[in-house]
Structures are given as structure tokens and as C-alpha cells.
DRENDO-1510 file (C-alpha; in Angstrom, 1 decimal, always signed):
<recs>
REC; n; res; u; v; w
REC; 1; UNK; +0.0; +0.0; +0.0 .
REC; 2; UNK; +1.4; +2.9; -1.1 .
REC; 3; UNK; +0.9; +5.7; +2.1 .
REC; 4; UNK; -1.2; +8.8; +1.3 .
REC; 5; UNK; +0.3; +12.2; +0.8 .
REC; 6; UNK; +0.0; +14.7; +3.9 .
REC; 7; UNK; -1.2; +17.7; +4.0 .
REC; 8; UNK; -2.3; +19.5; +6.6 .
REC; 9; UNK; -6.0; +19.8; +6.9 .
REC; 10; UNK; -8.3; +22.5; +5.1 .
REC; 11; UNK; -10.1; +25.2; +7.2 .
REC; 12; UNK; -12.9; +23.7; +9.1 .
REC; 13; UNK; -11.8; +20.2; +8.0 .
REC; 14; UNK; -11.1; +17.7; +11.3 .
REC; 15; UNK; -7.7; +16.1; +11.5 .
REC; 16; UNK; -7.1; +12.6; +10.0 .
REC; 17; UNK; -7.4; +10.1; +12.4 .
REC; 18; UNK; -6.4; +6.5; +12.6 .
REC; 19; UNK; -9.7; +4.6; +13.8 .
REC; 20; UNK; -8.0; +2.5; +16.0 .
REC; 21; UNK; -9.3; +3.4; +19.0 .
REC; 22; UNK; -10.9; +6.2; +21.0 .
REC; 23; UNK; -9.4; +8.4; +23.8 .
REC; 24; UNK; -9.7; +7.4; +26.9 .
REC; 25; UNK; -7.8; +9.9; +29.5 .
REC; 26; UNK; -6.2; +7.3; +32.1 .
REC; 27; UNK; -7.7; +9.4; +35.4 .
REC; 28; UNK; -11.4; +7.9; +35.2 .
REC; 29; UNK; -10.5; +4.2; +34.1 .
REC; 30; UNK; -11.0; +1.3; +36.1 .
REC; 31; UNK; -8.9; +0.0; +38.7 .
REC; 32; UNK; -7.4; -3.3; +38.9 .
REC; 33; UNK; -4.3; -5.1; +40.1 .
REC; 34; UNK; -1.8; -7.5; +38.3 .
REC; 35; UNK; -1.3; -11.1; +39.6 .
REC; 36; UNK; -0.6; -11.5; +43.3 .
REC; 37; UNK; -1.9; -8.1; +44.1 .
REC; 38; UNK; +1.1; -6.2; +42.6 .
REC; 39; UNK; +0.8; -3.0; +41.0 .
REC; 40; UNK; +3.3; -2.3; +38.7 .
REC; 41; UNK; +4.3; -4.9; +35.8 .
REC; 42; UNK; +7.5; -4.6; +34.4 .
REC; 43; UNK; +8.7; -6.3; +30.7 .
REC; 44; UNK; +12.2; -6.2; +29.5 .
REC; 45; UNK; +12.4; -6.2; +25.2 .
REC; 46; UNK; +15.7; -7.5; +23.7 .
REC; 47; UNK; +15.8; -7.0; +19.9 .
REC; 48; UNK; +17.3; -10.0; +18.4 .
REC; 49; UNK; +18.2; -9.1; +14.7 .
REC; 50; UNK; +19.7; -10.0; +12.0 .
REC; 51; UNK; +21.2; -8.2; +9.0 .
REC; 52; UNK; +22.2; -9.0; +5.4 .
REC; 53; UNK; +25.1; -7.7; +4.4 .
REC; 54; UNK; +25.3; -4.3; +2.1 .
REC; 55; UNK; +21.3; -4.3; +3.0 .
REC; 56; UNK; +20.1; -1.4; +4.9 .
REC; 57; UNK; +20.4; -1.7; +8.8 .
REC; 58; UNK; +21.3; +1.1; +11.6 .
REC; 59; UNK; +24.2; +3.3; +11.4 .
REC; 60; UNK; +26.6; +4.5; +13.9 .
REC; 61; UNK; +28.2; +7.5; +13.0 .
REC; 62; UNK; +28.1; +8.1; +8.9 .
REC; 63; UNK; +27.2; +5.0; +6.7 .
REC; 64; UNK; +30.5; +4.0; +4.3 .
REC; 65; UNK; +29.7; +3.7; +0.4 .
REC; 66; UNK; +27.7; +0.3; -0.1 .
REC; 67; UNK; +28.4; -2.4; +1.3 .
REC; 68; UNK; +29.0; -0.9; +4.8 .
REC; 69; UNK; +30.8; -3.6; +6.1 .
REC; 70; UNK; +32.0; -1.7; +9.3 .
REC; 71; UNK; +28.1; -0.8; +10.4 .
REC; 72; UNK; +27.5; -4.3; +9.6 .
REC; 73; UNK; +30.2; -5.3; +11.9 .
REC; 74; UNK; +28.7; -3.2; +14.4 .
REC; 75; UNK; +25.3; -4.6; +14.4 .
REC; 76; UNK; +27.2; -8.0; +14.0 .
REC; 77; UNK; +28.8; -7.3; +17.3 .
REC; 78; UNK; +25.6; -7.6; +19.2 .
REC; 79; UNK; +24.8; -11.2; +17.7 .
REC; 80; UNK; +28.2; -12.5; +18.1 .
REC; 81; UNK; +28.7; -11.4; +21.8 .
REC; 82; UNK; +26.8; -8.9; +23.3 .
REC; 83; UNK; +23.8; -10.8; +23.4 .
REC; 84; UNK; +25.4; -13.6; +25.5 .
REC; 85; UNK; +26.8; -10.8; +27.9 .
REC; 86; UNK; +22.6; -9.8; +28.4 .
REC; 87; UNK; +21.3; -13.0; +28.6 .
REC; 88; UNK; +23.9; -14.1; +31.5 .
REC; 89; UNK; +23.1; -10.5; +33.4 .
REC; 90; UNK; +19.2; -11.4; +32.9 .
REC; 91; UNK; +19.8; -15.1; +34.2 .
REC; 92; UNK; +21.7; -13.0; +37.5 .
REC; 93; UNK; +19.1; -11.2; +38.3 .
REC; 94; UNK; +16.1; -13.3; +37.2 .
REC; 95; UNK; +15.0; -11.1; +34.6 .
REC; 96; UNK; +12.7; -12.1; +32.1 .
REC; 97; UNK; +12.7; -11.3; +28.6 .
REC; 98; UNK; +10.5; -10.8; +25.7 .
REC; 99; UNK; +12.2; -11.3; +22.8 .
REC; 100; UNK; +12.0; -9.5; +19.2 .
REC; 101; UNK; +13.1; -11.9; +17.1 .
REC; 102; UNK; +13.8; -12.1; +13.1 .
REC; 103; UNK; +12.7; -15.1; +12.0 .
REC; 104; UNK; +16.0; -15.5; +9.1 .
REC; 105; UNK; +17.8; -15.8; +13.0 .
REC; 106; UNK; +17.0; -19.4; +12.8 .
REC; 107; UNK; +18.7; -19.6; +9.5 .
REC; 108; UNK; +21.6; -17.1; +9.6 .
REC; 109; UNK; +22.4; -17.4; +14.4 .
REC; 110; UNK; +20.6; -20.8; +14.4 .
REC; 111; UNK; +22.7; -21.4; +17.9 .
REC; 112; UNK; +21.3; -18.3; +19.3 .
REC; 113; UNK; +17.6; -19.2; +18.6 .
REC; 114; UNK; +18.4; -22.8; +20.8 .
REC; 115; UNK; +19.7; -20.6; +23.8 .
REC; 116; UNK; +16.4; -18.7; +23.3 .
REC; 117; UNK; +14.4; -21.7; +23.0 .
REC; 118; UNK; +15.6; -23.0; +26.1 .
REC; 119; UNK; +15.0; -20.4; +28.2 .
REC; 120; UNK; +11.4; -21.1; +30.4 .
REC; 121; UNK; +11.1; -17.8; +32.0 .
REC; 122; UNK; +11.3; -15.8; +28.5 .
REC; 123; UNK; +8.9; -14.9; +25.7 .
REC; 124; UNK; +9.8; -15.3; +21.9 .
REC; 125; UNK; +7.9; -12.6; +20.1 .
REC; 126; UNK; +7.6; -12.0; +16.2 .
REC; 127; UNK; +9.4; -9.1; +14.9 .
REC; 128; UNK; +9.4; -9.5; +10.9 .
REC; 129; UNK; +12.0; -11.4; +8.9 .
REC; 130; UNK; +14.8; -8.9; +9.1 .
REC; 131; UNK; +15.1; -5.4; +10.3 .
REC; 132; UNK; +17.2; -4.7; +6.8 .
REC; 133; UNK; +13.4; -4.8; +5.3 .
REC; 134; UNK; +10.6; -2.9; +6.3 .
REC; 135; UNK; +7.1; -5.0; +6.2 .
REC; 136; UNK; +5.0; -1.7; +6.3 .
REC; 137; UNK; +6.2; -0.2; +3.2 .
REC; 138; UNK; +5.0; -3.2; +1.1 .
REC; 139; UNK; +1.7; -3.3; -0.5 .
REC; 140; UNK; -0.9; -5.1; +1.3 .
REC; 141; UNK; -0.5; -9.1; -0.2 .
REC; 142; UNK; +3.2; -9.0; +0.5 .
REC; 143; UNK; +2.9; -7.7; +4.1 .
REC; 144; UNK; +0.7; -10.0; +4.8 .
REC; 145; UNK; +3.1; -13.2; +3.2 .
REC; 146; UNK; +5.9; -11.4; +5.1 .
REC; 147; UNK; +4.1; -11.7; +8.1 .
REC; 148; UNK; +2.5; -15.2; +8.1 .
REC; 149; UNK; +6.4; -16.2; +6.8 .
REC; 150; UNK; +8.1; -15.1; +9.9 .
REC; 151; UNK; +5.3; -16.6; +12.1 .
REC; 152; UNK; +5.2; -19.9; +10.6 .
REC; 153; UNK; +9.2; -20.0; +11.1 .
REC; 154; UNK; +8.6; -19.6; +14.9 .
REC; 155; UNK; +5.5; -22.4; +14.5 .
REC; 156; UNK; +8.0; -24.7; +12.9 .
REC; 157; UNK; +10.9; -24.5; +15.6 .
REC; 158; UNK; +9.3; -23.3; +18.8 .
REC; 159; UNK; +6.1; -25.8; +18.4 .
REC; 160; UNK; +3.5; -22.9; +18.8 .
REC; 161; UNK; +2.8; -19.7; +17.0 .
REC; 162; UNK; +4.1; -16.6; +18.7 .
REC; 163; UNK; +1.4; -14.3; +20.7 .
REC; 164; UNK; +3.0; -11.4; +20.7 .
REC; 165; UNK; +4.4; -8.9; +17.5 .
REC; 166; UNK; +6.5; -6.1; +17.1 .
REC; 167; UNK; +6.8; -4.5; +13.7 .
REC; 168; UNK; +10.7; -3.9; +12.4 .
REC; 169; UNK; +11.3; -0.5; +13.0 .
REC; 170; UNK; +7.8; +0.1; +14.5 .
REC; 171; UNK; +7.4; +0.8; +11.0 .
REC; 172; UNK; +3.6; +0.1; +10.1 .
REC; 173; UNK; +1.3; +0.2; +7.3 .
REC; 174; UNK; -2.4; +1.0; +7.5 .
REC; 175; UNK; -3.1; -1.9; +7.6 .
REC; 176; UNK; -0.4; -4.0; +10.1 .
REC; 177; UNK; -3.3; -3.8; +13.2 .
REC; 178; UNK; -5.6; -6.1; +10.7 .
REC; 179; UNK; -3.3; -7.9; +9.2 .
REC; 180; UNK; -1.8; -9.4; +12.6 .
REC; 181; UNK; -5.5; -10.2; +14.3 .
REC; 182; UNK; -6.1; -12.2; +10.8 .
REC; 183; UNK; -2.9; -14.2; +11.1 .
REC; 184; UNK; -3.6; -14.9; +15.0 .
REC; 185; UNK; -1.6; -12.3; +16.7 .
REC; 186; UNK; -3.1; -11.5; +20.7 .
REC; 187; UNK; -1.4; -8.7; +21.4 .
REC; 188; UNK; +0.9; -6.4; +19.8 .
REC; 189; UNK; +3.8; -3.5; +21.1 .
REC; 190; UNK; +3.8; -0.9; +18.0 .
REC; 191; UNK; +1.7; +1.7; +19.6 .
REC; 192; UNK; +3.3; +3.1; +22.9 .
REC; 193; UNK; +0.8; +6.1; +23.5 .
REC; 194; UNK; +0.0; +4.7; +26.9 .
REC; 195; UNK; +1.2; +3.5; +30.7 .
REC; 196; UNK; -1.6; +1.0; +30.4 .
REC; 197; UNK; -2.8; -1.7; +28.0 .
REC; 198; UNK; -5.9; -0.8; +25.7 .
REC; 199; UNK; -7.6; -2.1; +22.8 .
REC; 200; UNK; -7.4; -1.6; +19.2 .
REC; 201; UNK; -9.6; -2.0; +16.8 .
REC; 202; UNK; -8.9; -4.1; +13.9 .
REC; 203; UNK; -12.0; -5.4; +10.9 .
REC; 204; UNK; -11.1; -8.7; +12.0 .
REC; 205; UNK; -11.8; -7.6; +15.8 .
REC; 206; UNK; -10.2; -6.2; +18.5 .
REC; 207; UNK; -6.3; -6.6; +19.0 .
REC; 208; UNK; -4.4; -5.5; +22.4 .
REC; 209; UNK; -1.7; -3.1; +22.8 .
REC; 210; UNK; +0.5; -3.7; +25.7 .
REC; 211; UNK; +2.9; -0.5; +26.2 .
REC; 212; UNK; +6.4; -0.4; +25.2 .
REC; 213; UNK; +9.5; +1.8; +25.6 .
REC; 214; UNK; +10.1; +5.1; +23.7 .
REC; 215; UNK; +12.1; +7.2; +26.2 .
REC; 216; UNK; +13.9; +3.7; +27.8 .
REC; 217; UNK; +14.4; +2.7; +24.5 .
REC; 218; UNK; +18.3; +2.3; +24.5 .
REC; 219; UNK; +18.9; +3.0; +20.6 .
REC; 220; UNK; +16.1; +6.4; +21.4 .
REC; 221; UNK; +18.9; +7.0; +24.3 .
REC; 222; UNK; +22.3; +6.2; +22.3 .
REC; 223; UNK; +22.0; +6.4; +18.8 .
REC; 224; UNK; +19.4; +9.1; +18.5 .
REC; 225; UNK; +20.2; +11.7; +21.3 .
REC; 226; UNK; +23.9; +10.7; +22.0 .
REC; 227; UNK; +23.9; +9.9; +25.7 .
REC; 228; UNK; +26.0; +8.0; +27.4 .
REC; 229; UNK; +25.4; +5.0; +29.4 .
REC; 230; UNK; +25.1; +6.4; +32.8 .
REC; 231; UNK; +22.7; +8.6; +31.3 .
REC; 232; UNK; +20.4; +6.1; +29.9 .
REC; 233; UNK; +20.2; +4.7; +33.4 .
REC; 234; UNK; +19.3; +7.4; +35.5 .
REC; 235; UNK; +16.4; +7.5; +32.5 .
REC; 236; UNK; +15.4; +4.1; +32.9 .
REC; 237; UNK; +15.4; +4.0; +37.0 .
REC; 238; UNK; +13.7; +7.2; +37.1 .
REC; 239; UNK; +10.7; +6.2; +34.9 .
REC; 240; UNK; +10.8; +3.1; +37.1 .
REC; 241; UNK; +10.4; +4.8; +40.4 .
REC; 242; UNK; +8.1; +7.6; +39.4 .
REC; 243; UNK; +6.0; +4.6; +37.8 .
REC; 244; UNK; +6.1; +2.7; +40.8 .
REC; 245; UNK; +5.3; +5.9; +42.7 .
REC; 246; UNK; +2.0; +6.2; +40.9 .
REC; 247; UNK; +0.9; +2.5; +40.5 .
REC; 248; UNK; -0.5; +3.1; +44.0 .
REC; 249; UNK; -3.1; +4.9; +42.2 .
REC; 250; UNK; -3.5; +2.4; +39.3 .
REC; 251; UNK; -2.0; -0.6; +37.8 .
REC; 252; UNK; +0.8; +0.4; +35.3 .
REC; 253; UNK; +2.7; -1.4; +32.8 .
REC; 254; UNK; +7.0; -0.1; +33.0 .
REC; 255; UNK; +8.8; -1.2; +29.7 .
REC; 256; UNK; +12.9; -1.5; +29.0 .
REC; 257; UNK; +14.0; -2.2; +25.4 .
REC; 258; UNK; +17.2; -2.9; +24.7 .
REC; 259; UNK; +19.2; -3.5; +21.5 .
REC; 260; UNK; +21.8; -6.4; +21.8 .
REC; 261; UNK; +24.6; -4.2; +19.6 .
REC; 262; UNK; +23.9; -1.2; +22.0 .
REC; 263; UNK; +23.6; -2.7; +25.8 .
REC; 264; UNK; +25.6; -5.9; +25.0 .
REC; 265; UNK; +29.0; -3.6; +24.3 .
REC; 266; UNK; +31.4; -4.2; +27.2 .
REC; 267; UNK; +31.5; -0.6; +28.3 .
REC; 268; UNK; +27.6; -0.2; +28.5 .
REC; 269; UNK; +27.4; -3.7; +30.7 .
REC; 270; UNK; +27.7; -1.9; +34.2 .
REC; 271; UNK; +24.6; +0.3; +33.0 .
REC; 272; UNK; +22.5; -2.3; +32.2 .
REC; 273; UNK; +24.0; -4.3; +35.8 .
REC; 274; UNK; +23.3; -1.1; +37.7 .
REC; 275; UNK; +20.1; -1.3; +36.2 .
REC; 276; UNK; +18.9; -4.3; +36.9 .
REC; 277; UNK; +20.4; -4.4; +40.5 .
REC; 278; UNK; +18.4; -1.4; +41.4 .
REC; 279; UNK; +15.2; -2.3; +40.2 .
REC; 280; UNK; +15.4; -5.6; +42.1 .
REC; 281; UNK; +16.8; -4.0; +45.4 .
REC; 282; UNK; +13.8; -1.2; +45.7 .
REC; 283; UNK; +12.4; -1.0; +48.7 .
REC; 284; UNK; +9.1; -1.2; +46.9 .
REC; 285; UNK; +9.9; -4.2; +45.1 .
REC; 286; UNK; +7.0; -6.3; +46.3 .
REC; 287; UNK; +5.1; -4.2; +44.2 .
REC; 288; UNK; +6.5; -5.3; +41.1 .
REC; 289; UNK; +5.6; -8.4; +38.7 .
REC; 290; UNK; +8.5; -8.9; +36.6 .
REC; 291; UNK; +7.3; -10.5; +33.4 .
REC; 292; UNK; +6.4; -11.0; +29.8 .
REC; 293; UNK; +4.3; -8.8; +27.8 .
REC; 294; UNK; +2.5; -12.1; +26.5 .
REC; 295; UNK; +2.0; -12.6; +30.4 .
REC; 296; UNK; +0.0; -9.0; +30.7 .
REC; 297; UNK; -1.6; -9.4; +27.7 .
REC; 298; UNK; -3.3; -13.2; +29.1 .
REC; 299; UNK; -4.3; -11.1; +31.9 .
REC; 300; UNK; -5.8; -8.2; +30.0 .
REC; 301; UNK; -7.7; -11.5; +28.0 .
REC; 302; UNK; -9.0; -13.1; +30.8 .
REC; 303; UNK; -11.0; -9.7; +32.5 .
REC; 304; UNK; -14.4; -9.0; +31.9 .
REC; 305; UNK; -15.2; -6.3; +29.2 .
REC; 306; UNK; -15.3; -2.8; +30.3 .
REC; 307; UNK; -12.3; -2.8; +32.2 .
REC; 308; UNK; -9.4; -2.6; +29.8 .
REC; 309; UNK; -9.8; +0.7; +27.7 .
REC; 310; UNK; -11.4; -0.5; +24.2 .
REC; 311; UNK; -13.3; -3.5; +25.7 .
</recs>
């Protein structure tokens, strides 16, 4: 689908919208509490990606004349050891993860998709085929074979199809929202306009958005504004704390995403330590659920309609 030209709106003419849901301001919403009372639910995202070579991919610093190899290299970095570096510091301090994964990562890193597959307490989520291709600027027919390709790659090796989606780039069509209710998705991350879960609708019915991470987003943090690590953590356990602070209020959902070519590099590892140490040594942890977002999505599922915005 080829995306409309914008303009800005004639005199008297309402903006576009997106008709995927209404707003719903989050004073006035219904209260409820995550599993075991807790009030605060807390998802880590690691972006597991792979690249092809002389294909397009982030850059750090100015891109080289095709093929790139030392970007590549870079992003190669994070597949070849900085992932192992997170998942050991998650398996420390009994963090889960929900992972974005590229399907072609069980052709191209088949031994990291086994350590993934392994690991009970984590999610494997879909995330597109590659994040050198981007699923939303394809017309409708191929989006959707891109889609049910990558899903049927998890099918084949995990046993089940994933529940969970995040489009490459959070780069979007249209049309993604139906297309990923018709292939089966539960829930997806692409929209983070909220501290809460809602509903979205689709014309196959309604899909969930659980939030994700914009501003502890550590490519939003390192390759976009140029901060340093300790930076990026005060960030990330200041959202943390004020979030806790106002779950008292109402249950909220605290999201870290992190890139295994940005955290997994050795000098950024005592951030993401620091990090994860301090989360789990709040004084307030015990009101905390460490999780999966496929975990508060099944939650969402299960309650009656009326209480999550768009039911």
C-alpha cells in the first residue's frame, strides 16, 4: 500500500485520524491489580536481529559507500557477543525477557535461537523477517506473506505460534493492526501512547496493545540523542520509580528495550547491571511483577469487558 500524501488539513476540516481506538484519558479508568496483588508490571524487550550484508540496517556514526561492512560489523557485534553478555546478566538477576526476534535468526544465528528456546522464564515474540526490510512499506499481499512467513518460522521450531508482535522499526502500514488479528496475533507493542494496556480496533476484531519503551528505549537513548550510558540509566530508574510511585493509584505497565549491539557492548554492561540491580533492590519491590508482555496481555484477556480501555 502505497501511504497517502499529507497535507495539513483544510479550514474547518477535522484532523485525520487512525480509527483504531478512542481516547480514553487514564484518570477515570477502572482500577485493577496485576497477579498476586502487585501494581506495577515490568517487561524487559531484547531486539534480536539479524542483517544482510550491504542491506540497509542502523548506522553509527556516517554509513560507508555500499556495502557498509563496518556498520554491519557493528550490528554483528551484538549477535556474536553482546547478546550472551545480556542474557547471562538477565539469568543474575532473574529477569525475564520478551524477545523481538527475526525469523531469518534461525537460518543465519541458528545457535542463538536454541539458547532462546531454552529459556522457560522468557517470551519469543515476532518481529518481521529482518530489520534490513521494512514490512509496512509493502503493499498489502506481501505484508501479509511477510508476516505469516516469519510466524510460521517460529511455529516450525518453537512448536506454537508466537502471541506477541513487534513491527521492524515500528514501522507500520495501514493496515499491520488487521493484518496481525487475521494471522492470529493476541497482542501487539507498536503503539506506545499509553502506561496502560488498551484495545485496538482491527476489521477482524479487537487486538491488544500492551505498552512499550520510547524514552527507555536504548537506541532512542544512544543512537538518537547521544547519551551516554550512565545517562540512559538514571532514564530508565527514574521512569521506574516515578511509575512505581504512581501505580499506587493504578495498575501500570513499566517497559525496557534494549538493542543487543547497544547494551551488550562491554563498556555499557555496568549500565544495564546497575540497572537491573536497582530495580530488584527497591524498597518497593513487592510491588512489582517482573514479566512477559504475553504474560499482561493473558491477563488483560482473561478480564471482563469494560475494564481494559477499548473493551
Amino acid at each position: 500500500m502505497t501511504a497517502p500524501v499529507q497535507r495539513p488539513p483544510l479550514p474547518g476540516r477535522p484532523l485525520p485520524g487512525h480509527g483504531r481506538f478512542r481516547y480514553v484519558p487514564l484518570k477515570g479508568r477502572p482500577d485493577y491489580s496485576w497477579p498476586g496483588g502487585k501494581r506495577l508490571a515490568v517487561w524487559v524487550a531484547l531486539n534480536v536481529e539479524t542483517f544482510g550484508f550491504g542491506l540497509k540496517g542502523p548506522t553509527f556514526g556516517n554509513p560507508l559507500p555500499w556495502p557498509d561492512h563496518r556498520n554491519w560489523c557493528w550490528l554483528e557485534y551484538g549477535n556474536r557477543v553482546g547478546i550472551w553478555h545480556i542474557l547471562d546478566m538477565a539469568d543474575k538477576f532473574e529477569i525475564p525477557l520478551g524477545h523481538h526476534i527475526n525469523s531469518y535468526l534461525y537460518d543465519t544465528h541458528p545457535e542463538i535461537m536454541k539458547a532462546l528456546s531454552a529459556r522457560k522464564r522468557d517470551e519469543i515474540m515476532g518481529h518481521g523477517r529482518t530489520n534490513s526490510e521494512e514490512p509496512g512499506q509493502r503493499p498489502e499481499a506481501e505484508e501479509r506473506a511477510l508476516i505469516e512467513e516469519a510466524t510460521h518460522a517460529i511455529q516450525r521450531h518453537e512448536g506454537h505460534r508466537p502471541g506477541g508482535w513487534m513491527t521492524p522499526l515500528q514501522a507500520e502500514s495501514l493496515v499491520t493492526p488487521d493484518l496481525l488479528k487475521e494471522a492470529g496475533y493476541k497482542y501487539m507493542v507498536d503503539w506506545p501512547c499509553d502506561d496502560q494496556p488498551f484495545y485496538m480496533t482491527t476489521r477482524a476484531g479487537p487486538l491488544l496493545n500492551v505498552p512499550y519503551a520510547v524514552e527507555t528505549n536504548d537506541y532512542l537513548s544512544v543512537i538518537h540523542l547521544r547519551q551516554d550510558a550512565p545517562v540512559y540509566e538514571e532514564v530508565v530508574v527514574r521512569q521506574f520509580e516515578e511509575l512505581l510511585a504512581q501505580s499506587v493509584e493504578r495498575p501500570l505497565v513499566f517497559a525496557i528495550s534494549l538493542h543487543t549491539f547497544i547494551m551488550g557492548q562491554p563498556h555499557r554492561l555496568r549500565t544495564l547491571r546497575n540497572i537491573f540491580r536497582r530495580i530488584r533492590e527497591h524498597r518497593d519491590f513487592d510491588r512489582v511483577w517482573l514479566t512477559t508482555p504475553g504474560a499482561i496481555a493473558d491477563h488483560c484477556l482473561a478480564m471482563k469487558p469494560g475494564i481494559i480501555p477499548g473493551s
